[in-house]
N, C-alpha and C positions, 0 to 999 in steps of 0.2 A: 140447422134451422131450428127456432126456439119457436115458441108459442104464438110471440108476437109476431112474429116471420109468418107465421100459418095465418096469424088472423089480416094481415095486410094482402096475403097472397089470395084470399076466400073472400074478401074485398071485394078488391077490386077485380075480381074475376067479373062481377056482376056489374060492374059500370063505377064511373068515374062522372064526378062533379061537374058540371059544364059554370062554373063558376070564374068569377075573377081571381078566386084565390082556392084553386082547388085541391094542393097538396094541403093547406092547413085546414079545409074542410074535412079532409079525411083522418087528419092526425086528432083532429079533435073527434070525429066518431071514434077513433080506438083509443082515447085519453093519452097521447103523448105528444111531441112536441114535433114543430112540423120538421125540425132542423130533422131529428131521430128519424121521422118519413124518410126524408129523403136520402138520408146516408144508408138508411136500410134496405133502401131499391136498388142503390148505385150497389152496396155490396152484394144484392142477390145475382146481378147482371153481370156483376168481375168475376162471382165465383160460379158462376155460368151454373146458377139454380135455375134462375130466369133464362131465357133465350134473349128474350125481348118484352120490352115494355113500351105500347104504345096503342095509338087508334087502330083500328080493323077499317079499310075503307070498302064498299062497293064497289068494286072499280069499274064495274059495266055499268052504274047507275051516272058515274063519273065521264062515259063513253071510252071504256079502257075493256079490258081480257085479263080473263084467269084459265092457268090451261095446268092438268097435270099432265106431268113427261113420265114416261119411263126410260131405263138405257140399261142394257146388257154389259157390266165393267166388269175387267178381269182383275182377279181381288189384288194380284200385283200392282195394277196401276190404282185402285181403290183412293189412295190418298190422294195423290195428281189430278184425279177424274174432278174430286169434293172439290177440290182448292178451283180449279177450273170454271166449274158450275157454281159453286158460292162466290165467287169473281163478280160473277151479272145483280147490280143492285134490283133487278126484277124477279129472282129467285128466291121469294119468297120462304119456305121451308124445304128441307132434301131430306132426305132418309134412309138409311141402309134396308134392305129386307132382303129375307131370307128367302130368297125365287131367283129364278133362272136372270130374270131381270129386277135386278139387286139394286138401284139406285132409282129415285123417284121423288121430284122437285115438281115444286107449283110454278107458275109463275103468273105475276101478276103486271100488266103492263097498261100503259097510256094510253094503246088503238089495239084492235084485235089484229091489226095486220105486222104488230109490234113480237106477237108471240112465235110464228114463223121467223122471221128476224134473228129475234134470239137463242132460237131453238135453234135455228142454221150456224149462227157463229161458236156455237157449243159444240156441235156437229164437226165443224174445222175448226177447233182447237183442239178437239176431245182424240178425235181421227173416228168416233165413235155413234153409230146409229141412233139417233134421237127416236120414241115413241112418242107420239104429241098424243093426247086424247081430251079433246076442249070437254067443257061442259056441257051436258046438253039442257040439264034441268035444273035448279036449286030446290033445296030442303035446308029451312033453316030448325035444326033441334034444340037449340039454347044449352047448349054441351057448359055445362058449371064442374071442375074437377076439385073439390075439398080437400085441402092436405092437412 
């Protein structure tokens, strides 16, 4: 990652143009060209700097659910578990940690009663106990991470 890489990525952390032409409004804040923009996202995303590039939605504001899970994986099935759970286009982010319950995915769905749902068919595919733990409050901190 070069210079220009950091400055695209400390960006757009902070928002994104609601314009008609909003990759070239942003190649012209960093003085390059909008073509340069975009081959420069696409390779942060292939060489999997980025995770993802896109909107943050509300989805309760949208009349949807956000729920983080936990699940107790045994490190052997570890890979099979991820492939599993990254399966559901409503899994948002997963995570490894270092705890008794070692795997922990968001998930963000279209009804709240979509999260049970999901969390059950994980549940039987995984062979594996789902922890649901909804939200009960929001804090929004304006998380900005400078690389």
């Amino acid at each position: 990652m070069d210079a220009l890489d950091r400055k695209i990525i400390n960006l757009l952390q902070t928002g994104f143009p609601l314009t008609e032409a909003p990759f070239l409004d942003v190649a012209v804040q960093l003085g390059v060209e909008e073509k340069e923009l975009l081959k420069r996202l696409s390779d942060l995303l292939e060489n999997k700097t980025l995770s993802r590039f896109g909107p943050m939605y509300d989805a309760q504001k949208l009349g949807g659910a956000f729920s983080l899970v936990a699940v107790r994986v045994p490190e052997d099935k570890y890979e099979i578990v991820t492939a599993i759970v990254n399966s559901f286009p409503e899994v948002a982010h997963n995570y490894k940690r270092d705890h008794d319950l070692n795997m922990w995915y968001v998930l963000a769905t279209d009804s709240p009663e979509k999260i049970d749902e999901v969390n059950a068919k994980i549940e039987k595919k995984s062979g594996l106990k789902v922890y649901n733990m909804p939200k009960l409050e929001e804090y929004y901190i304006g998380l900005n991470l400078p690389v």
